[in-house]
N, C-alpha and C positions, 0 to 999 in steps of 0.2 A: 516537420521541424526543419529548419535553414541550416543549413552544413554548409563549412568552408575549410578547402585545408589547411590553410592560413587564416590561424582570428587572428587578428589585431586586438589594442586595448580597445573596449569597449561600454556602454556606459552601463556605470555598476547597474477521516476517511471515513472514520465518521463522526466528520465538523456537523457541528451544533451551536446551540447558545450556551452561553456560560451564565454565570453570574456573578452577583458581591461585587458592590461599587469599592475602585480604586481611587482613589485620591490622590493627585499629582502636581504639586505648585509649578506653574511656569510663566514664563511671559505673553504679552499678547503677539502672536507671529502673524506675520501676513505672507501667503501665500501668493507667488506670481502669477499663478492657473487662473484662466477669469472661468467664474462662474457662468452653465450653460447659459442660464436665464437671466442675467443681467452684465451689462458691462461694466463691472467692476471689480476691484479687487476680494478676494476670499479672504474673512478673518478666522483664522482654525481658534477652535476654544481651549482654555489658557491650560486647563488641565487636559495633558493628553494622555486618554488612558482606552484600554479597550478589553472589553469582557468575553470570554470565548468559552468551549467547555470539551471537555474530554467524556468519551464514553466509557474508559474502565480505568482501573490502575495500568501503569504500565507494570513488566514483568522487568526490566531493565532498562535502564537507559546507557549503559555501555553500548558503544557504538560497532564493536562486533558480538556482541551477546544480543543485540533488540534484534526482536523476531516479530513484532507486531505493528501495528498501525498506531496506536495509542503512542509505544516509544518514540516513534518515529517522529510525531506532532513533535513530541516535546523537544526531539533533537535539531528538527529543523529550523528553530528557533534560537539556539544556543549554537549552531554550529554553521560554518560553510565551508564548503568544501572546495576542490579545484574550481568548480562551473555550480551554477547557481540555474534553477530551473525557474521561469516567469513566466506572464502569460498576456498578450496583448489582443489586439482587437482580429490577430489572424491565429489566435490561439497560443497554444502552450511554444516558447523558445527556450534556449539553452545560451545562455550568458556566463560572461566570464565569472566568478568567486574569487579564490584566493591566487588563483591563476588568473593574471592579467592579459596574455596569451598564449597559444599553443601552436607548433607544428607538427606535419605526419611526412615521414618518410614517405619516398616514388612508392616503394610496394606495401606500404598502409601498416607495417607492422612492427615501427618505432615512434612514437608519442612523445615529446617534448615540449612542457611544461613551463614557463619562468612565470615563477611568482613575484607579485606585488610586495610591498614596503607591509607588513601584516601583523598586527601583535594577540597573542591571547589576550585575556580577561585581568592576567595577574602582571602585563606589561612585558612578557617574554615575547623575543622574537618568533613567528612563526614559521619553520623553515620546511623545505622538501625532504629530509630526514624525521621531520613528524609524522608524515604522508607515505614515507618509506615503513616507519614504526607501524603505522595504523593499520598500513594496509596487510603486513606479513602478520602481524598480529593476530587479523581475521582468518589468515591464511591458516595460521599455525594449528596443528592437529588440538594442541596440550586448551589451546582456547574454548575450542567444543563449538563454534558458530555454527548456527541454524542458517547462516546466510551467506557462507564461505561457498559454497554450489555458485553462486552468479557469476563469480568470476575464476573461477578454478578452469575451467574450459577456454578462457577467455588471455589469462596472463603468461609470459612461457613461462613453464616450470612449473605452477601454481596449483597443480593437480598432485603431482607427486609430492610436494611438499603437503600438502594437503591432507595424501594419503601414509605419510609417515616414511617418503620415499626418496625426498633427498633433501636439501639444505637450504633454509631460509637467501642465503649468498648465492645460491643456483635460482631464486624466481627474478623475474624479469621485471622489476620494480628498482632504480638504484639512484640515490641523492646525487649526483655529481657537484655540486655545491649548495648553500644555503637556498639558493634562491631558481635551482634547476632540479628539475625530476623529468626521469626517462622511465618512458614503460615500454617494454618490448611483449610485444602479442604472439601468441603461437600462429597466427596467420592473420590476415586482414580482416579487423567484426565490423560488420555493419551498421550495429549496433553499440559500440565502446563509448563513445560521446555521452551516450544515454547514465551511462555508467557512472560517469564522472561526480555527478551529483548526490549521489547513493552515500547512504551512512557507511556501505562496507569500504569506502574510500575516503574516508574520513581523516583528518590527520589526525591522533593521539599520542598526548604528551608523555613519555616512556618512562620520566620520571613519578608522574602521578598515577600508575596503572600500579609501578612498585611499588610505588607506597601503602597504596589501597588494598592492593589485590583483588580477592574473591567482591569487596563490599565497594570497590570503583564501580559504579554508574548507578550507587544502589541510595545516595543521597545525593541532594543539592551541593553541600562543601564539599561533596568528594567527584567536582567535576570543573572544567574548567570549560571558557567559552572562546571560540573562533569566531562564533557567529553575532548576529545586530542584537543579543539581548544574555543577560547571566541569570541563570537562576539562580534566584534570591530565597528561594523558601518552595522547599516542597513537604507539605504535609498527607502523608501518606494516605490513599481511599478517599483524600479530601481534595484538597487544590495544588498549584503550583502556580506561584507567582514570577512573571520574569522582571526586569527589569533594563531599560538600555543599557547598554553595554559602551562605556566612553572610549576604550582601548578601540572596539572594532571599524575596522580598515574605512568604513563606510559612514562612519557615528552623523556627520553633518547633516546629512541628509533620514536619517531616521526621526522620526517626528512623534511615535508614541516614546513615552516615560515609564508607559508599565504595560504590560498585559498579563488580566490575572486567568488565568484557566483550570474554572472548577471542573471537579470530576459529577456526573451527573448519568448515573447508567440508567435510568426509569426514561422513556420514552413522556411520558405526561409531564413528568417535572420540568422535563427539559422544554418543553412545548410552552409552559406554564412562566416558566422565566422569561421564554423572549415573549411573550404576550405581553405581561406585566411589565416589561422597559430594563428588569434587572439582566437582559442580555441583551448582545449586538447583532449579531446575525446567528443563523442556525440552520441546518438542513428539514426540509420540512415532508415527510412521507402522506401523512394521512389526508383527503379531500377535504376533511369536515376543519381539518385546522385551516387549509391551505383557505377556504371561506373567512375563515374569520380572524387572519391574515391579510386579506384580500380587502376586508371591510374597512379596518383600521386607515388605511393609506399613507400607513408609517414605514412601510416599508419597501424597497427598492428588493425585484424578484427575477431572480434567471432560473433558469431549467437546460440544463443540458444532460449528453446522454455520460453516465460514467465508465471508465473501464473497471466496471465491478460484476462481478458473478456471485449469487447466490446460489449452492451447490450442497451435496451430499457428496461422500466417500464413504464408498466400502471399507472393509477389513476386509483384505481376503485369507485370512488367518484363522477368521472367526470360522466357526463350525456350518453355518450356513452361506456366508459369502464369499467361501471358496470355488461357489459353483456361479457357472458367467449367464447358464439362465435364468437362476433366482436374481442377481442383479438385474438380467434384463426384465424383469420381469416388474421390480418397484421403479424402473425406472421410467416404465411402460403405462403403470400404475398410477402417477402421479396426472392431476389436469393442472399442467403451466397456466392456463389461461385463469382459472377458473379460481387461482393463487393470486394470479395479478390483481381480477374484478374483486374479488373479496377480500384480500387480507391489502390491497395497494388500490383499491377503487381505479384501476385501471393506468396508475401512474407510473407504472413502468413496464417494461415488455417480455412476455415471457422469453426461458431462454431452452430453445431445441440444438444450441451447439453451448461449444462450451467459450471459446474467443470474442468477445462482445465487440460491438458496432463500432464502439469509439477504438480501433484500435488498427491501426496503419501498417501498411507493408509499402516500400518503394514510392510512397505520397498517395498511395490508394486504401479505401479502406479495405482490411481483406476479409468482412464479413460476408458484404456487396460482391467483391473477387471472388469467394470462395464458390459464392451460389448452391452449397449444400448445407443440408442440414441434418445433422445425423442422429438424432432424437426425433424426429419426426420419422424417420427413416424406420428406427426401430418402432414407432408405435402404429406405421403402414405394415410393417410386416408380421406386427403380432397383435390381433385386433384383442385376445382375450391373455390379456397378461395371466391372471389364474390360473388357465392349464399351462400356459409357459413356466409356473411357479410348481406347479406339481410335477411336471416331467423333470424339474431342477432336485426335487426331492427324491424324485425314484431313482437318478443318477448318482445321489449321493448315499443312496438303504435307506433313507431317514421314510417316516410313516407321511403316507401319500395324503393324509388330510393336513388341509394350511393351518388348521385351527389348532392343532399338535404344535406348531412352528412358532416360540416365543421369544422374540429377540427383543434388544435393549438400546433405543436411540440415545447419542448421546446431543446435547444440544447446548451452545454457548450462547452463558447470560442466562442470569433471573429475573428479569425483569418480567411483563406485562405483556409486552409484547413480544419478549421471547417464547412465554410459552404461547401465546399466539398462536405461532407460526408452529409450533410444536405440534401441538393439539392437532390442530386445521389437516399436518401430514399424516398425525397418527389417528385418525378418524380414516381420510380419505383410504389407508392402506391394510384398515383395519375391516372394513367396506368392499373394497373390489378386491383385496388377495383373501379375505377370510383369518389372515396370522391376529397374533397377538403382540402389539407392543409398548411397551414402556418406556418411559420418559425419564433420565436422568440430566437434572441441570445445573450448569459448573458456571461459577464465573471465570472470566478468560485463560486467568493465569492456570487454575487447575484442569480447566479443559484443554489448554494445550499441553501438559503436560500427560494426560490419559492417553490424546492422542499419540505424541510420542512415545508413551510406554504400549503403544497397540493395543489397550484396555476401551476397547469398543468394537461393536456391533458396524454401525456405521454412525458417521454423525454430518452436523445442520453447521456449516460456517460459511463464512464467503470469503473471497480474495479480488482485492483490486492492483492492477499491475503499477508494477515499479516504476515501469519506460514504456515507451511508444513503440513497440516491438512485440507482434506474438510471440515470441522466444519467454517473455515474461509470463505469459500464461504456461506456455508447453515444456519449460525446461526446469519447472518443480516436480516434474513425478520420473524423473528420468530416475533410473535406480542408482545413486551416485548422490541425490541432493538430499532425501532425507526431509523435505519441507513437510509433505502429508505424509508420513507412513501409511502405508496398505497393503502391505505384504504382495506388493503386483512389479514384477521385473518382463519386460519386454525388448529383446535386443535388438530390433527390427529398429521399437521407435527410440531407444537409446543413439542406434548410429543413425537416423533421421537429424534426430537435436542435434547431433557430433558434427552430423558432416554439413550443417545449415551453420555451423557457425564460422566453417573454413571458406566461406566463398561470401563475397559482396553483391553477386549476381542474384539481383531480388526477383525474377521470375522463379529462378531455381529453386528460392528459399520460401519461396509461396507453396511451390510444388511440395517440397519437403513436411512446411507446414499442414497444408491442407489433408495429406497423407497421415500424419502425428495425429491431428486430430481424428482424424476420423475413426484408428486404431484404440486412442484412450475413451473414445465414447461409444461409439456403433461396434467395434470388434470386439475388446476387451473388455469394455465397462466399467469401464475405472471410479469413474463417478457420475453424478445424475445432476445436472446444471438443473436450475428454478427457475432464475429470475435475472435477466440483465439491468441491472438499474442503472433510474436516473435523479441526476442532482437537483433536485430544486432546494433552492436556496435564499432565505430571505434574509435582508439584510435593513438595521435601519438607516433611514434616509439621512443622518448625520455623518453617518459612515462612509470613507472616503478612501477608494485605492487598494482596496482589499484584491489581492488576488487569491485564486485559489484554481490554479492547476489541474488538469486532468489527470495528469499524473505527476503528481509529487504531495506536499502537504499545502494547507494554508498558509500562506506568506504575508505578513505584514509589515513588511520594510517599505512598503511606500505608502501605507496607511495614515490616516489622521481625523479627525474629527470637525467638523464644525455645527454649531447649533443645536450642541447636544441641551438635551434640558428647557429648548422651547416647543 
């Protein structure tokens, strides 16, 4: 990504199909872009509407309560923030939002903000004291965020406050008027830009949070919009429809009238609507669809790599996962490869570290930089996970047959292909270690709440980064953030993440990094990576301008349609 420490003004996860036709009267517009394949002008079609789809309910859309990917879609659509994250032909950038531009103090650790002319949804001015509210809000202990760890390290002061230790007036976050905000950094991040974008820097309006309280972010009327679209209707486990938004700072240049986005958690269903034309684009796993995909010639198709990990965590609270050779041991146990050929026909690549390929250090990637790989490392040095499973037994008194050893995976989503992937693990480990295991499956919401209450064995989820930053992989299990609970405190790689966030010097921070990792996977065990995936993504050929970020959500502010329906 492009840094500068001076911007000037500038010009303004798992995505699927959606379905259910929107309806949208408008004019006929002509678009100044000449089409590739002929020289003339583009006529976008009169109804601009565009059909997408969500994989679960969200758990919230409060913007320091959302803990998940689901929330996130929905808010990136409703909301902008200081800097707006886009994506062009050299990849993912960092454009200005609500902030038109920004300055950095000589020693990197004063941020100066002025915002644009900007109104909510309800015609209120948008000011730096919304931005001030939003963000101590996340801060604030009494709030509970799951996602106040990203920047508590990051803001001065934002840790202690955090921790119940000093005064919202004491973080380094402050309006100096309407249309200026200052954040002052506990040292120079390298990383803060990335930041800016993020729901936990959201502005929120302090009147409608008191109003709401506990049930703000928990309906469509009880939320207001910053961003290019207002929810008009959310029907719960069903859909959420958006609608443009005429207030936002940007309205001229938005060009859909609606985006409806069903909720669609079955893998087939969803495959089945964008065949059948009732969706727009959608992410596509399986070979056999991607064929008959392929055949049609409806559709416009990339593949890139994601920053997503497919993974396991321990419990080490649990009665058997407190011990670091029975971890190593399933983790020894699994064939990454042999997950990718058969449950992904080869579509994406197994994963022997835990930081994936798409993920940048100092403009390198540091999967390539890192050149280790520490799951492969552990299963050179333990060729017969089973006796590494029984010596984990004897250490703990438990009885030295694996067949005695019955543990309880936890696994998110009911769908089809959740237990898929289920099954596929609990075969393979039930095979080479001899244990016995069972299968419990939650949808989202109560699977991450098991998780957070440490009512599990180990469990099957995945996490795709925030930012372009390993920091985004390595600083959720620090003991401080709370993101996976696993009963695992490590102070070595606590001050690793600590002291990687004090210095701009990205060799340093690589070394830091590379070290981090190595500890959460090959030393301690913390979890057992799958699968690094990747996006393919079809989209139909009517569809126009869609972005969609390696890291951020699906963006449709420059979208539009033309030829839909021939």
């Amino acid at each position: 990504m492009k840094r500068k420490r001076l911007i000037a003004s500038l010009l303004a996860i798992s995505l699927s199909a959606g379905f259910s036709l929107a309806s949208c009267r408008g004019k006929n517009i002509v678009d100044e872009n000449r089409n590739e394949n002929r020289n003339e002008k583009v006529t976008m079609d009169k109804e601009q509407y565009l059909n997408i789809f969500l994989g679960a309910e969200p758990k919230s859309i409060d913007p320091s309560r959302s803990s998940d990917t689901y929330s996130s879609q929905v808010l990136s659509h409703i909301t902008d923030g200081l800097t707006r994250i886009e994506q062009d032909e050299s990849g993912d950038k960092i454009v200005p939002g609500i902030a038109e531009k920004w300055e950095v103090s000589e020693d990197g650790t004063k941020w100066t903000f002025f915002l644009r002319d900007a109104k909510w949804s309800d015609g209120n001015n948008i000011t730096a004291k919304d931005f001030e509210y939003g963000i101590k809000r996340t801060l604030n202990p009494e709030t509970g965020s799951n996602y106040a760890w990203l920047i508590t390290p990051v803001i001065k002061n934002a840790a202690q406050y955090n921790k119940g230790e000093g005064s919202a007036e004491e973080v380094g976050v402050n309006a100096i008027d309407d249309k200026t905000l200052e954040i002052n950094l506990e040292s120079p991040i390298a990383y803060f830009l990335d930041l800016t974008y993020f729901k936990v820097m959201y502005p929120q309006r302090q009147d409608m949070v008191e109003k709401y309280g506990d049930a703000f972010g928990s309906e469509a009327e009880h939320m207001l919009s910053s961003g290019a679209f207002v929810l008009e209707q959310w029907v719960h486990d069903s859909e959420a429809v958006f609608k443009k938004n005429p207030s936002y700072w940007n309205a001229e240049n938005i060009k859909l009238d609606t985006v409806r986005m069903k909720i669609v958690k079955d893998e087939s269903a969803q495959m089945n609507t964008l065949f059948t034309g009732e969706a727009d684009l959608g992410k596509v796993t399986k070979p056999e669809w991607k064929e008959k995909f392929d055949g049609t010639g409806d559709f416009d198709y990339s593949s890139v790599a994601q920053p997503t990990v497919v993974y396991e965590v321990f419990n080490q609270k649990s009665r058997y996962f407190k011990n670091n050779k029975i971890r190593k041991a399933f983790v020894v146990a699994l064939d990454r490869a042999a997950i990718n050929d058969t449950l992904y026909r080869g579509a994406n690549d197994p994963a022997y570290a835990w930081i994936p390929p798409a993920v940048q250090i100092g403009g390198e990637d540091f999967r390539k930089k890192a050149d280790n790989l520490p799951v492969k490392k552990l299963m050179e040095e333990n060729k017969d996970p089973k006796a590494l499973l029984i010596e984990g037994l004897k250490e703990l008194g438990e009885s030295e047959n694996p067949a005695d050893m019955s543990i309880v995976m936890l696994q998110s989503g009911t769908t089809s292909r959740s237990r898929e992937f289920a099954e596929f693990e609990q075969q393979r480990l039930q095979e080479v270690l001899g244990v016995s295991v069972s299968i419990d499956y939650y949808e989202w919401a109560v699977f991450s709440d098991k998780i957070h209450k440490g009512e599990y064995d180990f469990a099957s989820q995945g996490w795709m980064g925030d930012y372009n930053d390993p920091m985004t992989f390595l600083e959720m299990f620090t003991s401080t953030a709370n993101v996976v609970p696993s009963g695992w405190v490590n102070e070595e790689y606590d001050k690793l993440i600590k002291d990687s966030t004090m210095t701009v010097d990205q060799e340093a921070r690589f070394e830091m990094f590379k070290k981090a990792e190595n500890i959460l996977v090959y030393e301690d065990t913390v979890i057992s990576p799958w699968i690094f995936r990747k996006s393919s993504t079809y989209t139909r050929k009517y569809v126009k301008n869609v972005m969609i970020p390696l890291f951020g959500n699906i963006d449709v502010t420059k979208a539009h349609t033309e030829g839909r329906g021939k």
